[in-house]
VMD Tcl script that builds the backbone (N, CA, C; Angstrom):
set m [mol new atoms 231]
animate dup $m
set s [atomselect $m all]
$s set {name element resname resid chain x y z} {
  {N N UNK 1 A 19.661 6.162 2.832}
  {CA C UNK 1 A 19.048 5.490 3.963}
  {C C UNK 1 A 18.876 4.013 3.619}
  {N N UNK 2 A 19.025 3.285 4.392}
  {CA C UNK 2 A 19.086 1.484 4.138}
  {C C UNK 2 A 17.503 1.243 4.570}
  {N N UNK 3 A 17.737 0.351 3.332}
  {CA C UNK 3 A 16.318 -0.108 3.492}
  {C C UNK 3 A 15.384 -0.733 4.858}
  {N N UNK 4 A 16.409 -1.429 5.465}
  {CA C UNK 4 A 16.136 -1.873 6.727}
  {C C UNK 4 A 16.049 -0.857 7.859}
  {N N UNK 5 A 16.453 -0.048 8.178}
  {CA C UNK 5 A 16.306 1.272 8.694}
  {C C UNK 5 A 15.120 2.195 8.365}
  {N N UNK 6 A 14.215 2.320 7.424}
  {CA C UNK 6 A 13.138 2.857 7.242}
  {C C UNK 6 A 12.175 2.670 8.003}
  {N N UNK 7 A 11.139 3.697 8.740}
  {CA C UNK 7 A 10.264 3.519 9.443}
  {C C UNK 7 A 8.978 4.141 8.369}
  {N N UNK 8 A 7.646 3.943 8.667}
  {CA C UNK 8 A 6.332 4.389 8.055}
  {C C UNK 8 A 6.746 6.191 7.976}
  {N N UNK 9 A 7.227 6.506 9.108}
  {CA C UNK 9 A 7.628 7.860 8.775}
  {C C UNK 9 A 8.635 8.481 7.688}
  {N N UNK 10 A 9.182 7.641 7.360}
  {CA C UNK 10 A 10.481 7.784 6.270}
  {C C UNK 10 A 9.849 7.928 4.766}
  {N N UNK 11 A 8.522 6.703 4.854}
  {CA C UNK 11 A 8.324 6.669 3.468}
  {C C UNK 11 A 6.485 7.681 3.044}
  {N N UNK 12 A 6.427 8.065 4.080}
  {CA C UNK 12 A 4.630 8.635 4.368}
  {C C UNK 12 A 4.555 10.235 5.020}
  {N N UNK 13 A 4.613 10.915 4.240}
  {CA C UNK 13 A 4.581 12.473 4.948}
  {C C UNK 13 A 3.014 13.081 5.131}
  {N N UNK 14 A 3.021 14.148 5.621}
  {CA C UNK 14 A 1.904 14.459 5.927}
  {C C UNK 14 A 2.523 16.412 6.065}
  {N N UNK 15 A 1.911 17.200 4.794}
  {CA C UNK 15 A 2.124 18.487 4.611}
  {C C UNK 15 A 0.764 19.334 4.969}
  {N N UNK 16 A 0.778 20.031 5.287}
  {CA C UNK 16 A -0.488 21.335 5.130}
  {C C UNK 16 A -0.614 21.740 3.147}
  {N N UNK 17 A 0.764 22.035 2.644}
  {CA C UNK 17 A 0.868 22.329 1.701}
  {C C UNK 17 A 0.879 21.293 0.205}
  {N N UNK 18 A 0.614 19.942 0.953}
  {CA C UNK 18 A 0.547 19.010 -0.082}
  {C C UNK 18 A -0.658 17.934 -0.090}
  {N N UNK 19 A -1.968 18.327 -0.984}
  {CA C UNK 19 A -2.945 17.196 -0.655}
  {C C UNK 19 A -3.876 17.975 0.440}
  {N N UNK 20 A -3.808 19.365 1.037}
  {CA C UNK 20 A -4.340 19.826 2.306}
  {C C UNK 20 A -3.716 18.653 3.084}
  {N N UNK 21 A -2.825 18.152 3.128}
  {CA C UNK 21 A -2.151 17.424 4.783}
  {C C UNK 21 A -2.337 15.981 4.917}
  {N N UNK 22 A -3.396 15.828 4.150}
  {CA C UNK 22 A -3.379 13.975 3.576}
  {C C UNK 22 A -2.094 13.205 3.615}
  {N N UNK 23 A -1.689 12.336 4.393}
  {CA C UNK 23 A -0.651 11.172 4.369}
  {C C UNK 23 A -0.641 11.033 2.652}
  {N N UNK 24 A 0.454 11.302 2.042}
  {CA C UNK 24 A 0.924 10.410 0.689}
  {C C UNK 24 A 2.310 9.710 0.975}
  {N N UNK 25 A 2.663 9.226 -0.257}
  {CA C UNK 25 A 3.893 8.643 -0.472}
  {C C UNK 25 A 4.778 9.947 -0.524}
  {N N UNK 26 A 6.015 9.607 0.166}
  {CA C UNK 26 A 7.007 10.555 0.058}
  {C C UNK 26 A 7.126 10.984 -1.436}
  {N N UNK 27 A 7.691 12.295 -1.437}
  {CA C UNK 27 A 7.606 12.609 -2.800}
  {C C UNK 27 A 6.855 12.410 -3.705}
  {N N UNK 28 A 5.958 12.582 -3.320}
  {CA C UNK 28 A 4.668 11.889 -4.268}
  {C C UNK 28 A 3.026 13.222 -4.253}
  {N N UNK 29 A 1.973 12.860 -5.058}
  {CA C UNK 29 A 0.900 13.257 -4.442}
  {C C UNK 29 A 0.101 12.473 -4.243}
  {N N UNK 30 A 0.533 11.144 -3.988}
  {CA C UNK 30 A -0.325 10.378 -4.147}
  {C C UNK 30 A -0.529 9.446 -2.494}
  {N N UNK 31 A -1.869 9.629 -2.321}
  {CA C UNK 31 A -2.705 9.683 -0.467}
  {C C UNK 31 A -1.863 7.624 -0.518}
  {N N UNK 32 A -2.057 7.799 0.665}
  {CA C UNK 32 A -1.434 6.045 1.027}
  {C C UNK 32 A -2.580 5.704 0.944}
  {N N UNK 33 A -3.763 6.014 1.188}
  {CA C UNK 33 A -5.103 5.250 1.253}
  {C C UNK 33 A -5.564 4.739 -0.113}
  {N N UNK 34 A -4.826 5.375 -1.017}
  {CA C UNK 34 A -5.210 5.199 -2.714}
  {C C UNK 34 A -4.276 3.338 -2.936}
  {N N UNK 35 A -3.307 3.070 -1.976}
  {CA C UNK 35 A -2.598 1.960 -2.032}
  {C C UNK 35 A -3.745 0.771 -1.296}
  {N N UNK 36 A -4.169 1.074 -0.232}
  {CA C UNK 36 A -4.968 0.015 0.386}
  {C C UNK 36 A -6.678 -0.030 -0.216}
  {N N UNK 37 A -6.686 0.765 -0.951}
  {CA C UNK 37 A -7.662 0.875 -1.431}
  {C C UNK 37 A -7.875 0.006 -2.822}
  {N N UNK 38 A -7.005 0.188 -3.848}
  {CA C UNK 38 A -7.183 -0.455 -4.921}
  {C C UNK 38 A -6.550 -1.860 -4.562}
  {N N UNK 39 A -5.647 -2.037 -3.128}
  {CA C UNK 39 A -5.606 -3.592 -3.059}
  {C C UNK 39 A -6.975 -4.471 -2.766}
  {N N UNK 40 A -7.739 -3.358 -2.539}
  {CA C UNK 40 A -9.439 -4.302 -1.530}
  {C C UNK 40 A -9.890 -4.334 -2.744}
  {N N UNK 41 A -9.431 -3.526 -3.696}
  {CA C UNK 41 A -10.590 -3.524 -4.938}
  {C C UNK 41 A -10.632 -4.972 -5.907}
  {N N UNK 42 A -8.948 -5.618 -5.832}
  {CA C UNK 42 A -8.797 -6.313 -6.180}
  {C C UNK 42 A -7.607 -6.142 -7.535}
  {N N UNK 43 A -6.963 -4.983 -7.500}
  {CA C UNK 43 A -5.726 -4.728 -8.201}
  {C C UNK 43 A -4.376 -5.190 -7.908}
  {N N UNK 44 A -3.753 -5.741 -8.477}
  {CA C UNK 44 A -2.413 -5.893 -8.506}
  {C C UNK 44 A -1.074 -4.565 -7.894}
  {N N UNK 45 A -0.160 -5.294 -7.421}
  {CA C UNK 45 A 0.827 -3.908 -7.223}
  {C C UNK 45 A 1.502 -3.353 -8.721}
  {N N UNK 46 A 1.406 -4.489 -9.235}
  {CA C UNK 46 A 2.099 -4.098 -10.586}
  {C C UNK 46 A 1.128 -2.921 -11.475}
  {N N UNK 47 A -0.724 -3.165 -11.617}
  {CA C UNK 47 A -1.382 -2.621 -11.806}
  {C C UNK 47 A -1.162 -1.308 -11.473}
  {N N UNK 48 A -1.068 -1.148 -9.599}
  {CA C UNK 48 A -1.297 0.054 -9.072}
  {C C UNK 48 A 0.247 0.788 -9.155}
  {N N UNK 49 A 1.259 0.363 -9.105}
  {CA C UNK 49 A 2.178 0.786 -10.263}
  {C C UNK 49 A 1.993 1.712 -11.174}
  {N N UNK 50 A 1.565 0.665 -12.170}
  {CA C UNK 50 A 1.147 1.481 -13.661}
  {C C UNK 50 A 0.645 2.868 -13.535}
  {N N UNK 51 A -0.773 2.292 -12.399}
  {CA C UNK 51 A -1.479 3.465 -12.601}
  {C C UNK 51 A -1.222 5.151 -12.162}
  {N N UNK 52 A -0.510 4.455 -10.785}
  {CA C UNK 52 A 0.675 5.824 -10.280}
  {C C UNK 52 A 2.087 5.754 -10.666}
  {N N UNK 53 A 2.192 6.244 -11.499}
  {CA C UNK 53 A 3.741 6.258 -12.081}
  {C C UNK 53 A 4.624 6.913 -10.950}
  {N N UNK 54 A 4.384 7.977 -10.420}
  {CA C UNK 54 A 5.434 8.234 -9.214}
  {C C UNK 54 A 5.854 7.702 -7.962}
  {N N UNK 55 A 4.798 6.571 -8.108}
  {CA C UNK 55 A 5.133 6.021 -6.505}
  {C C UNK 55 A 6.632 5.082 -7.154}
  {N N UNK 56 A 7.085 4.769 -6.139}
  {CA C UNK 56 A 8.136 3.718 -5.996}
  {C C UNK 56 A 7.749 2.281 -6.162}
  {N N UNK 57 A 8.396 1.612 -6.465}
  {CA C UNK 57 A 7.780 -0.104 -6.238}
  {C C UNK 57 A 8.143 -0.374 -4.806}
  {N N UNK 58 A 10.097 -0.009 -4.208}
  {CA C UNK 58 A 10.296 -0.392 -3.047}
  {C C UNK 58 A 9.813 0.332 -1.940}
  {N N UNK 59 A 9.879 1.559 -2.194}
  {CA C UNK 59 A 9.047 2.422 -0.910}
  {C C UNK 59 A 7.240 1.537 -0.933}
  {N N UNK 60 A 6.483 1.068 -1.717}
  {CA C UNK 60 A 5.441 0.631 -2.142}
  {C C UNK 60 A 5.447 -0.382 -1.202}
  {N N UNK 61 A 6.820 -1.569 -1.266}
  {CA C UNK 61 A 6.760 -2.630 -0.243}
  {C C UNK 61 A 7.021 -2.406 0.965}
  {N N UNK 62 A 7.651 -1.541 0.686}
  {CA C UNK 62 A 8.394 -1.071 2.679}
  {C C UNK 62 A 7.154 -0.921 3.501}
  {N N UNK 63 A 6.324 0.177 2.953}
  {CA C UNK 63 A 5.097 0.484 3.529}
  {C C UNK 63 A 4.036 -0.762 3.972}
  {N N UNK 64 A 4.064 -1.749 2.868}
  {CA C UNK 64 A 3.491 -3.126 2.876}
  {C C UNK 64 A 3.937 -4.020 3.955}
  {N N UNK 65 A 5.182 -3.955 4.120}
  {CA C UNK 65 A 5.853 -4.802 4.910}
  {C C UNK 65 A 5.980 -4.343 6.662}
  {N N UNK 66 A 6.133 -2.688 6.312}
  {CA C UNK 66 A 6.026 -2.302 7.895}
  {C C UNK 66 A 4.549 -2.245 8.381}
  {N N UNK 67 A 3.612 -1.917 7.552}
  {CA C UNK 67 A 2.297 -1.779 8.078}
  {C C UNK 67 A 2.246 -3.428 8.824}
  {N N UNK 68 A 2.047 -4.459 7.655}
  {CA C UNK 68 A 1.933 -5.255 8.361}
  {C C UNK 68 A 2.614 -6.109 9.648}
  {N N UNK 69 A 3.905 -5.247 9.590}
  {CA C UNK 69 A 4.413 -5.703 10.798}
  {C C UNK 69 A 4.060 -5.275 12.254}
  {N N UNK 70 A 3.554 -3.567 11.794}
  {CA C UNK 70 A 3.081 -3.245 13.036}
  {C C UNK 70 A 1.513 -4.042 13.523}
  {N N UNK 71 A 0.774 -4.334 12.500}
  {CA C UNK 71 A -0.618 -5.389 12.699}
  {C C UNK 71 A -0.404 -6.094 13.461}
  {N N UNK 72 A 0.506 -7.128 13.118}
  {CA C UNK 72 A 1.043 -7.857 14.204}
  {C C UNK 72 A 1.349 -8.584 15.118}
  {N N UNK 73 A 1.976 -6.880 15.558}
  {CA C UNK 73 A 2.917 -7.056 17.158}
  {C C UNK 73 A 1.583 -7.211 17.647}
  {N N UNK 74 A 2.209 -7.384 19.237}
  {CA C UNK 74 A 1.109 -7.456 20.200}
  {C C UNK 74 A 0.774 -5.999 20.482}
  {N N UNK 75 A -0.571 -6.011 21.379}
  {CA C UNK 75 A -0.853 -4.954 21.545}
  {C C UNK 75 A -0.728 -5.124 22.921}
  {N N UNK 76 A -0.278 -3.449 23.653}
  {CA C UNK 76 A 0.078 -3.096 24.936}
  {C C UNK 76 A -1.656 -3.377 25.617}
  {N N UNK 77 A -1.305 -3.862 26.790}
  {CA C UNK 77 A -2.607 -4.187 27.942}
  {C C UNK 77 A -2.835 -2.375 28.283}
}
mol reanalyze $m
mol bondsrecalc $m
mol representation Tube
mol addrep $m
């Protein structure tokens, strides 16, 4: 899949059987909220990296880059 082609759905699942159903990183167990979370805390990506070894770095930005793109857009009236 090309990178440019990825949507929040591509890189963010949501299982019954993984996490009880918690949004993580694809292939991962690790919740997306654990990403926006240690950024407020004041951690680095490289840090939060380290600290989750399974996440991806680029799935890591994709998510970064689409969230904030959807922020954004405008919002529908």
């Amino acid at each position: 899949m090309k990178k440019s082609s990825l949507t929040l759905d591509d890189l963010i699942i949501s299982d019954p059987e993984v996490m009880g159903g918690r949004r993580v990183f694809r292939n991962t167990r690790v919740p997306i909220e654990v990403l926006f979370e240690n950024l407020a805390d004041g951690m680095s990506l490289d840090e939060i990296l380290d600290e989750y070894e399974t996440l991806d770095r680029d799935d890591v930005v994709a998510v970064l880059e689409l969230t904030s793109q959807a922020m954004s857009a405008p919002r529908a009236a």
